[in-house]
N, C-alpha and C positions, 0 to 999 in steps of 0.2 A: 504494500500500500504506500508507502513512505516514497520507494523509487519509483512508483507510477506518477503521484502528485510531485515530487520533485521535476520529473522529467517532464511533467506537462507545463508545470510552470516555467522551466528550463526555453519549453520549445516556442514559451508565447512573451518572457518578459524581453524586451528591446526585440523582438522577431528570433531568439535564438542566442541562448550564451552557451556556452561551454557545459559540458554534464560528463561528471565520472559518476558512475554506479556502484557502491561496495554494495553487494547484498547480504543481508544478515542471516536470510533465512534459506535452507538446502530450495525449498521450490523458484525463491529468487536466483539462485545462482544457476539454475540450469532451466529458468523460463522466462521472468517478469525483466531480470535485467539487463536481456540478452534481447537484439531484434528490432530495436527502436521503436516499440508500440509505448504508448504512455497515456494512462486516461483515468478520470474518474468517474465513479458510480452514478447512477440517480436511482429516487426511488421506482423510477419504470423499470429501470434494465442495468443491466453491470456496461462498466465502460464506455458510455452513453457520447461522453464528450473526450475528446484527445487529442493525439497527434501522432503523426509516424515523426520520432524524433533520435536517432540515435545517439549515444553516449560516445565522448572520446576513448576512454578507456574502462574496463569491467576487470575491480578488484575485490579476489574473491579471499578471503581468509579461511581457509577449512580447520583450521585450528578453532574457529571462532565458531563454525557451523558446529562441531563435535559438543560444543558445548547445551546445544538444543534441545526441549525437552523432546519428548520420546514422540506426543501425537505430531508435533510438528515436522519429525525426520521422518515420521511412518507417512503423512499426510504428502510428503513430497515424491512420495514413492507413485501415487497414485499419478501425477502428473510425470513421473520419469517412465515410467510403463507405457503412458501412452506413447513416447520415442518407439519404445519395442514394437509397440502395437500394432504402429503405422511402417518403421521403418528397418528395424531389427531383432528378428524373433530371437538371435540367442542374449540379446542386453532383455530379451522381454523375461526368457527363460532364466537369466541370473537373479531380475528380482523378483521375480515370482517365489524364488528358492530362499530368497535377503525375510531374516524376523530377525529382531534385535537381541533375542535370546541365541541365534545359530551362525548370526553374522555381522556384525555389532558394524554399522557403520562411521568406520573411521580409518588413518589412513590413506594405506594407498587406495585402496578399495574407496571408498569416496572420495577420492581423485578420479580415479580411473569412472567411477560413475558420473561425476558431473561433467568428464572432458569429451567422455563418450553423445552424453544429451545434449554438449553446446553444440558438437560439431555435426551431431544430423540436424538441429533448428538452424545453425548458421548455415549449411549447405540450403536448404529451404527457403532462409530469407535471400542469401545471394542473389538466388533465382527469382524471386520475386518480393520488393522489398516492400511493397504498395498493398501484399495480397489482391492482383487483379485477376488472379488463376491459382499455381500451385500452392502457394502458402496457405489456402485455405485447410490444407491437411489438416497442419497442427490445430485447427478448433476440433479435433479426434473428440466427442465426449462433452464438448463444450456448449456445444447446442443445448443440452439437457440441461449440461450442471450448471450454465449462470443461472438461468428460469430457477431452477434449484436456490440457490443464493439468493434471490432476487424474493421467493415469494418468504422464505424464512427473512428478509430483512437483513442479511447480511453476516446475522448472529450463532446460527447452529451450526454451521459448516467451516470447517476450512476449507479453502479454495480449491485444495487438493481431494476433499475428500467429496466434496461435489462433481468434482470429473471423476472419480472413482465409479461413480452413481451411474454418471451418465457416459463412462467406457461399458459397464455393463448391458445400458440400455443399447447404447449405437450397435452392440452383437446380438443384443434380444430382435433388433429391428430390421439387422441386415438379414437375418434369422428370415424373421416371417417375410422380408421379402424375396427371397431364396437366393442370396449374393454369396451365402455361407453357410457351409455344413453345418447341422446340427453336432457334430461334435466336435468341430472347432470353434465355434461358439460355446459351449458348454469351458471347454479350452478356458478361453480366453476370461471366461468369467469367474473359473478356478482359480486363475492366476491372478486375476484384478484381486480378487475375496483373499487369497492368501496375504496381502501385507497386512492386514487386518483387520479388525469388526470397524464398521462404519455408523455412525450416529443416525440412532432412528429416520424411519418416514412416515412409519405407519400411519402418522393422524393428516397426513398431508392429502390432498382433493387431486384428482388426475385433471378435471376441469382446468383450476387454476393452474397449475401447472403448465400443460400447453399456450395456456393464454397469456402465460408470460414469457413464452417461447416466444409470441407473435410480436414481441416487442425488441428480439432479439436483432442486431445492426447488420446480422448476416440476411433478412428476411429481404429476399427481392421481387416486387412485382406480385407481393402478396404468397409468395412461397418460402417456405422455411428450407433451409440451407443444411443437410447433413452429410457428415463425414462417415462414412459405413467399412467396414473391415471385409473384405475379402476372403480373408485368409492373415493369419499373422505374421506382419511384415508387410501387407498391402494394404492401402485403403481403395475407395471410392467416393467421387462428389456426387450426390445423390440432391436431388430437387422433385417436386410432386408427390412427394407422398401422404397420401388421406389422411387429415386431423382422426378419421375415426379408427384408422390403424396407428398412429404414436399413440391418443389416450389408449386404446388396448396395450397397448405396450406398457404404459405407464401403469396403469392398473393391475398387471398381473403383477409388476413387480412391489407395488402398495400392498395388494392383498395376495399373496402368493397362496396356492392349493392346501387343505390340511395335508398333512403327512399323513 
């Protein structure tokens, strides 16, 4: 949050001063501080107002990151997965394997994680710095999770664990639309579920939910904009698909079958 509003102020005071980025937090250092997006929330929608603003230099301290508490290293996993997700199944495979009881992240091993996650979003942004095409990947899960964010208020989620939500849903979705096996969707939701339990939804409205999808800055020409998984390590840009297929999606995962 801190280097969003920094960078936006950054990108608007005298038309553009200088901006270095230290990030404090592991999902800052291998997302928010990287890539030149900068913006703040409103109550309609996350990210509402901004700027593509990039920083001169990004300084990361991992000695500084170790020092974090546990939901906050676990919550950034959820956003380092989706790297996997979209672009490389064995870093998807390493943390799907990563609990802080089996593999404590620190080290080189949190080196080797966050340099691995810059340099597939920095190849991404290279190629398109604007999002006028491929950079759209990286919103993997993001469609779901600001709506997420947005209807809780900003308050019950970490950022991270709202894309956690909604990498789950984008493979329930690609699912029913038959882009992906049922059991690499099953996959992939194993892996998302393994870095760990995520904060309720259950009293959440599948209603409200979509509807504050529709508010999301990806929505064009009255179409909502998803990112769908192929296969792990693939995505797809996906446009048209029925409000009344995402609420069923959203709802099985609200109210899921008795056992």
């Amino acid at each position: 949050m801190v280097g969003d509003v920094a960078g936006f102020v950054a990108a608007s005071f005298l038309r553009g001063i200088a901006l270095v980025q230290i990030p404090t937090t592991l999902l800052a250092a291998i997302d928010s501080s990287i890539g030149g997006k900068t913006g703040i929330n409103l109550p309609e929608g996350k990210n509402l107002v901004g700027a593509f603003y990039q920083p001169r230099l990004v300084i990361t301290d991992v000695n500084l990151l170790e020092s974090l508490p546990p939901r906050e290293l676990k919550a950034a996993l959820f956003e380092a997965i989706k790297y996997g997700l979209m672009a490389d199944p064995e870093l998807f495979d390493v943390i799907s394997q990563t609990s802080a009881a089996t593999a404590p992240l620190k080290g080189d091993h949190l080196i080797e994680l966050i340099a691995r996650c810059c340099q597939i979003k920095a190849e991404v942004v290279a190629a398109d710095e604007r999002e006028a095409g491929l950079r759209q990947v990286l919103n993997l899960g993001h469609t779901f999770g600001h709506a997420l964010e947005t209807i809780t208020r900003y308050r019950r989620f970490k950022h991270g664990e709202a894309v956690g939500y909604g990498l789950i849903l984008a493979a329930r979705l690609a699912h029913e639309l038959g882009l992906i096996e049922s059991v690499e969707a099953h996959h992939i939701e194993a892996g998302v579920r393994s870095i760990g339990r995520l904060p309720s939804i259950a009293d959440l409205d599948a209603d409200a939910w979509l509807a504050a999808m529709r508010h999301d800055k990806k929505v064009r020409r009255d179409q909502l904009t998803f990112i769908l998984p192929t296969r792990i390590g693939a995505v797809e840009i996906v446009t048209g698909v029925s409000d009344r297929l995402v609420k069923k999606t959203i709802r099985a995962l609200l109210r899921p079958p008795p056992r």
